[in-house]
PARO-848691 format. One record per residue (C-alpha): x, y, z; residue number from 1; residue in three letters. Coordinates in Angstrom, 2 decimals. Last residue first. Layout:
N
PT       c1       c2       c3  resi  resn
PT        X        Y        Z   NUM   ALA
...
END
This chain:
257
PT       c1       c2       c3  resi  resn
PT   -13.51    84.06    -0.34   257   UNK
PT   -16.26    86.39     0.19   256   UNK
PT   -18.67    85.38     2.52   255   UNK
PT   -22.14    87.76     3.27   254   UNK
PT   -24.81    88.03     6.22   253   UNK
PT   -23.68    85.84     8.31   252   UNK
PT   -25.56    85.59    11.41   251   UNK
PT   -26.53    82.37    11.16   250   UNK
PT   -23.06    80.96    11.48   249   UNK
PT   -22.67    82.14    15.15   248   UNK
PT   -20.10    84.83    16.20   247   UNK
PT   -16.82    84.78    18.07   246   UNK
PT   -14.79    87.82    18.38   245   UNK
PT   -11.14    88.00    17.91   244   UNK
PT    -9.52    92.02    18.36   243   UNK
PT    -6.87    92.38    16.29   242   UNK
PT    -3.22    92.05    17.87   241   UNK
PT    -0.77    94.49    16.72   240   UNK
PT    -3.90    97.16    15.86   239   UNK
PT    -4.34    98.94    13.10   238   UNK
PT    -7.72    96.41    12.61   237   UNK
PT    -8.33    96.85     9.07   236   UNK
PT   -10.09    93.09     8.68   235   UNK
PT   -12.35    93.23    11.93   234   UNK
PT   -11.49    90.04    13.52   233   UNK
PT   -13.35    86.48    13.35   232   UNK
PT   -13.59    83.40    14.91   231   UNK
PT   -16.84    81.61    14.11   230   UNK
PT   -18.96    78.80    15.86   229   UNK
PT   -21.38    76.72    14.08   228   UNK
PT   -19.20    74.33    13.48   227   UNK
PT   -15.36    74.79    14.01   226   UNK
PT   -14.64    78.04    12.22   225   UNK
PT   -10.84    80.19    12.01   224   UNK
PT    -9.65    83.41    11.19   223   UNK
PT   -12.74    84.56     9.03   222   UNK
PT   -11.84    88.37     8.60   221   UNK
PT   -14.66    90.90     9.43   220   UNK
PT   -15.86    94.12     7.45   219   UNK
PT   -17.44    96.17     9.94   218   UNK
PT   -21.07    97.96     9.36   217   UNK
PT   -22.80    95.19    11.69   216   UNK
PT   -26.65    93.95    12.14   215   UNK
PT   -25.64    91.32    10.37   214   UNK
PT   -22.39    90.06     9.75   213   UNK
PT   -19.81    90.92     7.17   212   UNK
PT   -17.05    88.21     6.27   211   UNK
PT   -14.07    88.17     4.39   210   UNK
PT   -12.16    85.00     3.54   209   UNK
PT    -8.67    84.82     4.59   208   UNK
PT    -5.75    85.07     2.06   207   UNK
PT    -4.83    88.45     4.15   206   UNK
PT    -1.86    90.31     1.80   205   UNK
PT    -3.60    93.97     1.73   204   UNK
PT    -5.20    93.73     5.39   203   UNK
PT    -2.22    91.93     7.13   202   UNK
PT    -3.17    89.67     9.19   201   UNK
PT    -3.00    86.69     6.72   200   UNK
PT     0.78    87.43     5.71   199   UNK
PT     1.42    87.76     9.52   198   UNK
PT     0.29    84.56    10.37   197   UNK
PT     1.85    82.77     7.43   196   UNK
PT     5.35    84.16     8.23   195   UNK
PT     4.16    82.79    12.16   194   UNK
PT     3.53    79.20    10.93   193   UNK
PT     6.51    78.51     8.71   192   UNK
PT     8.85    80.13    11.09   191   UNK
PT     7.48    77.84    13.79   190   UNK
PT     7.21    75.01    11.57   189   UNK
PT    10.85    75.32    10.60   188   UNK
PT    12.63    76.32    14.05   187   UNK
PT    11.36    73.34    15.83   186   UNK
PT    12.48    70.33    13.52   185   UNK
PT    14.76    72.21    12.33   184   UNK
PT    17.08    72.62    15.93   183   UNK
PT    17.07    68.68    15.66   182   UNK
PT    17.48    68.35    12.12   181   UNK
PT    20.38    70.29    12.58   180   UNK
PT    21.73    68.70    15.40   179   UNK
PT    21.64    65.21    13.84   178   UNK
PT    23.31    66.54    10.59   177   UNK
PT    25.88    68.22    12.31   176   UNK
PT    26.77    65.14    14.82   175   UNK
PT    26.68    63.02    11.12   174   UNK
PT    29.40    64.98     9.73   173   UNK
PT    31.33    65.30    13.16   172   UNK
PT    30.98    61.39    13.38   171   UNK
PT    32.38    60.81     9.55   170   UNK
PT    31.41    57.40     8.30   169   UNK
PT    33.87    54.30     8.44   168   UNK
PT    31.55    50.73     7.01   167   UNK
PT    32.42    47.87     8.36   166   UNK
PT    29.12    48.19    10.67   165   UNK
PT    27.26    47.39     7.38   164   UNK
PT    23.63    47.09     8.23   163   UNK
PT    23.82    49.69    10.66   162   UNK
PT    25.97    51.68     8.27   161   UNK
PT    23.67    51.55     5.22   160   UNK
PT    20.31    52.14     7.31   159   UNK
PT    22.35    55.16     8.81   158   UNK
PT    23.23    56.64     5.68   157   UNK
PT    19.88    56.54     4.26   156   UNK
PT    18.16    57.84     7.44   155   UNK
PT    20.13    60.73     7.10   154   UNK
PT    19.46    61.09     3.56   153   UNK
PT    15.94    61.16     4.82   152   UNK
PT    16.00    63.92     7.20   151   UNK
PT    18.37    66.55     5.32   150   UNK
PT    16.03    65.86     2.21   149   UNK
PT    12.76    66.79     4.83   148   UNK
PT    14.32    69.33     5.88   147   UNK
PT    15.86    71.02     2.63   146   UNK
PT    12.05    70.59     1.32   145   UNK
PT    10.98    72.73     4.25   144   UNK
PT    13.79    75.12     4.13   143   UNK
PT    12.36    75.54     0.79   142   UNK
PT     8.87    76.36     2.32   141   UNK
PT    10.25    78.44     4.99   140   UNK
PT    12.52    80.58     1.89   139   UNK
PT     9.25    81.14     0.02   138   UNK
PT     7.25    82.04     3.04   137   UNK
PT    10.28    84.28     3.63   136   UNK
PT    10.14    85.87    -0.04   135   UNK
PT     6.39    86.72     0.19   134   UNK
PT     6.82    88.37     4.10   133   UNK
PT     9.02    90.84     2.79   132   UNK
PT     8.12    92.82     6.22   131   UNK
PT    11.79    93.27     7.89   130   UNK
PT    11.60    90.46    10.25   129   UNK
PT    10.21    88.02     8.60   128   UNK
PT    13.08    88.57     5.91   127   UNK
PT    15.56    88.56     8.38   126   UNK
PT    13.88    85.38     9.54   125   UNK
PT    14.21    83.55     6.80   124   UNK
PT    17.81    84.73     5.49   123   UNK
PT    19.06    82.89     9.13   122   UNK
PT    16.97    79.95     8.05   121   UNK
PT    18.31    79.76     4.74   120   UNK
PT    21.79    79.86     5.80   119   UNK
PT    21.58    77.26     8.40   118   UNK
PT    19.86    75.01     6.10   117   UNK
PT    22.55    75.14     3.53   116   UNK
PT    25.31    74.89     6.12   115   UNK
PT    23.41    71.67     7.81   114   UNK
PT    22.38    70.47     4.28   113   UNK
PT    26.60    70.53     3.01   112   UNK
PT    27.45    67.16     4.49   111   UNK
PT    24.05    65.32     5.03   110   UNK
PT    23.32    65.61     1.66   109   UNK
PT    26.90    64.75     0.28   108   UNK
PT    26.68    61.74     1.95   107   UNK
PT    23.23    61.20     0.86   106   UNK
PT    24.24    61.82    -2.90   105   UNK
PT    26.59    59.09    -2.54   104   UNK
PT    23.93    56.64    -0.68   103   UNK
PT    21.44    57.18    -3.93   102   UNK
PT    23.96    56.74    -6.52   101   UNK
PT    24.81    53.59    -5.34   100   UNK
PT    28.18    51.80    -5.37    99   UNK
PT    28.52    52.03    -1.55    98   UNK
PT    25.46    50.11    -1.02    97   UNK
PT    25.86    47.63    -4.29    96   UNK
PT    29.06    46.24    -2.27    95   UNK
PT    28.19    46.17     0.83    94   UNK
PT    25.26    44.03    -0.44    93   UNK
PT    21.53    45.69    -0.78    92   UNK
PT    17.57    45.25     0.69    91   UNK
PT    15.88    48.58    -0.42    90   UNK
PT    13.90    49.78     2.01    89   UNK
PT    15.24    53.34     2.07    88   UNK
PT    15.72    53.09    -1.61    87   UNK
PT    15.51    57.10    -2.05    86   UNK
PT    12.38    56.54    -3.67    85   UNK
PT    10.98    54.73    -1.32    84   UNK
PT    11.71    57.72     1.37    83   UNK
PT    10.53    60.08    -1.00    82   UNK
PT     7.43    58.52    -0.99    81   UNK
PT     7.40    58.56     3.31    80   UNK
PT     8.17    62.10     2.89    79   UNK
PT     5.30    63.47     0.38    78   UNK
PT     3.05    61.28     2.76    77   UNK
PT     4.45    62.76     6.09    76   UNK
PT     4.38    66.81     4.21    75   UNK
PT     0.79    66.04     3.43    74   UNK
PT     0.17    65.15     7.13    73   UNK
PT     2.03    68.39     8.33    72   UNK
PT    -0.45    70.84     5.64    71   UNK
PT    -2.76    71.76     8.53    70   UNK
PT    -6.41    71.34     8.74    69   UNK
PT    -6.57    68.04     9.96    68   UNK
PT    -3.64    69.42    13.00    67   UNK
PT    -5.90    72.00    13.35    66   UNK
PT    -8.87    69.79    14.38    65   UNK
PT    -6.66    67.53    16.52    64   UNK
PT    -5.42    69.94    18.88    63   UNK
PT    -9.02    70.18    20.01    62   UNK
PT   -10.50    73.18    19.72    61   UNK
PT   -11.25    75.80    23.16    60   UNK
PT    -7.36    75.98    24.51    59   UNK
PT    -6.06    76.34    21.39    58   UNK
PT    -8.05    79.99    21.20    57   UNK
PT    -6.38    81.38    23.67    56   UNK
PT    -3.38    81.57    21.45    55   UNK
PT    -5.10    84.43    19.84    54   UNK
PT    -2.63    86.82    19.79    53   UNK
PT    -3.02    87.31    15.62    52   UNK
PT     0.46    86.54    15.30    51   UNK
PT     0.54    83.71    18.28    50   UNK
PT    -2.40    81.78    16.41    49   UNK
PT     0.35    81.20    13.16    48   UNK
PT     3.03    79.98    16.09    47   UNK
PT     0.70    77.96    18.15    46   UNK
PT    -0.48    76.09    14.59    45   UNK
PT     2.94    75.64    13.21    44   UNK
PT     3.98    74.17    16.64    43   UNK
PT     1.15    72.00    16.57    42   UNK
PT     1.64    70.98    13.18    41   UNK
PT     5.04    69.63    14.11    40   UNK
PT     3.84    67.91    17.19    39   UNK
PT     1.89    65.60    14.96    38   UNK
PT     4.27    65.05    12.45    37   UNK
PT     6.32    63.66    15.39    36   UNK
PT     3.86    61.61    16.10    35   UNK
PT     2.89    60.32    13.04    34   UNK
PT     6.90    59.75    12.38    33   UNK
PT     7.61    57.58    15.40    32   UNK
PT     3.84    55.22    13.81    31   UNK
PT     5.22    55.55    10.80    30   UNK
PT     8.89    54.15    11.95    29   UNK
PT     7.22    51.56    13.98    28   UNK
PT     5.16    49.88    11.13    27   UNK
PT     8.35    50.08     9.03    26   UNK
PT    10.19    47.81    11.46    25   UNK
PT     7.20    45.87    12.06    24   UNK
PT     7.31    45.41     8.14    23   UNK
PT    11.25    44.65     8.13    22   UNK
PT    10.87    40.88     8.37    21   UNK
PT     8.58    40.83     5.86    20   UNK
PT    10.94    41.94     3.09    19   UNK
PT    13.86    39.64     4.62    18   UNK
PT    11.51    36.44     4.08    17   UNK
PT     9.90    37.86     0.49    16   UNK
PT    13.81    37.98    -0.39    15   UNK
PT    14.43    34.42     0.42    14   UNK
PT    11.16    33.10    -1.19    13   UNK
PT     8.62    31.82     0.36    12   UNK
PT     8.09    28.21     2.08    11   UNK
PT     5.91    25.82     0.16    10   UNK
PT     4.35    23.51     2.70     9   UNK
PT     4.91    20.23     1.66     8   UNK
PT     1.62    18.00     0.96     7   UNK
PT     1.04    15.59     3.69     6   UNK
PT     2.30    11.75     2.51     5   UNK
PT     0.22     8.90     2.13     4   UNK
PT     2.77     5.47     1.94     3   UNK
PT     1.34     3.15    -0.85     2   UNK
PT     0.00     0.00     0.00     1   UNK
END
């Protein structure tokens, strides 16, 4: 009588095996990444609210709602991509490592973006400063992309060298890079958020909608809405603060984007 034998399991291949085995891996860098995209848009938030001295008003919205709102989760999707594309999860030999385009341009990343950052930041907030608000949006939004580069070439590296100890990187190098995306990480959404903040308070640059109500002469700018509950100011407020008012929905009379 023939011998009845159970079917072999078909195990996967090699490279599926090392694939999986850096999902949790993964997992736990999104999840490290949400959170610190998180606290980004909550500094750009505090920071845009601090122009128009209406911090208070964090205290009445859930964190949560402006953090939606913001433009921090597009920045963690535009960085994750660029992340694949910069082979982060690429599985490579010594060999093929070093030889890569990808891990060259890294090195030189994280050797020059610390002085290129440094001197974007410091033309940033001179600009801020002196009222070209246009250019230092511009400049906060390339410091941005600088960031984010700065961030993932560091990554890159790393990856490369923790897989291949063997590997002699420069610690100075890498000590810059770390402390830059360190100070970054706070200086950039701050800038980002308070340059916006003053663009939208002022009367002749505001990108906020206009509002009148009823019953009132005064032209009103829509700062911020969660329901049926409005945060407005009255848009040629001379003021360095304008005065925030809250104001139901129903008494809009007229919305002007």
């Amino acid at each position: 009588m023939a011998e009845t034998r159970p079917p072999r399991s078909k195990s996967p291949p090699p490279g599926t095996q090392r694939h999986a085995e850096h999902v949790p891996k993964a997992l736990a860098a999104l999840a490290a990444l949400t959170t610190v995209a998180y606290f980004e848009g909550v500094l750009y938030v505090r920071s845009y609210f601090a122009q128009f001295g209406a911090s208070w008003i964090l205290e009445e919205v859930p964190m949560a709602i402006f953090f939606e709102r913001s433009m921090i989760p597009l920045l963690l999707i535009f960085f994750l991509v660029f992340l694949a594309v910069m082979g982060l999860f690429d599985i490579e030999t010594k060999e093929q490592a070093l030889a890569s385009a990808r891990f060259k341009a890294s090195i030189a990343v994280t050797t020059y973006g610390p002085i290129a950052a440094l001197v974007l930041g410091m033309m940033d907030f001179l600009l801020g400063k002196l009222g070209f608000l246009t250019a230092a949006i511009t400049l906060s939004i390339v410091s941005t992309a600088i960031f984010l580069l700065l961030l993932a070439s560091l990554f890159k590296v790393l990856r490369v060298w923790f897989q291949h100890r063997a590997i002699q990187l420069n610690q100075t190098v890498l000590s810059l890079s770390v402390a830059a995306i360190l100070l970054g990480s706070y200086w950039i959404p701050t800038q980002l958020g308070g340059n916006f903040g003053k663009l939208d308070k002022d009367p002749a640059l505001s990108r906020l909608p206009s509002i009148n109500l009823r019953g009132s002469s005064t032209e009103y700018k829509l700062l911020f809405s969660l329901g049926e509950r409005l945060y407005v100011f009255p848009a040629h407020d001379g003021g360095e603060f304008p005065q925030i008012e809250t104001a139901p929905s129903s008494k809009v009379e007229f919305i002007q984007q």
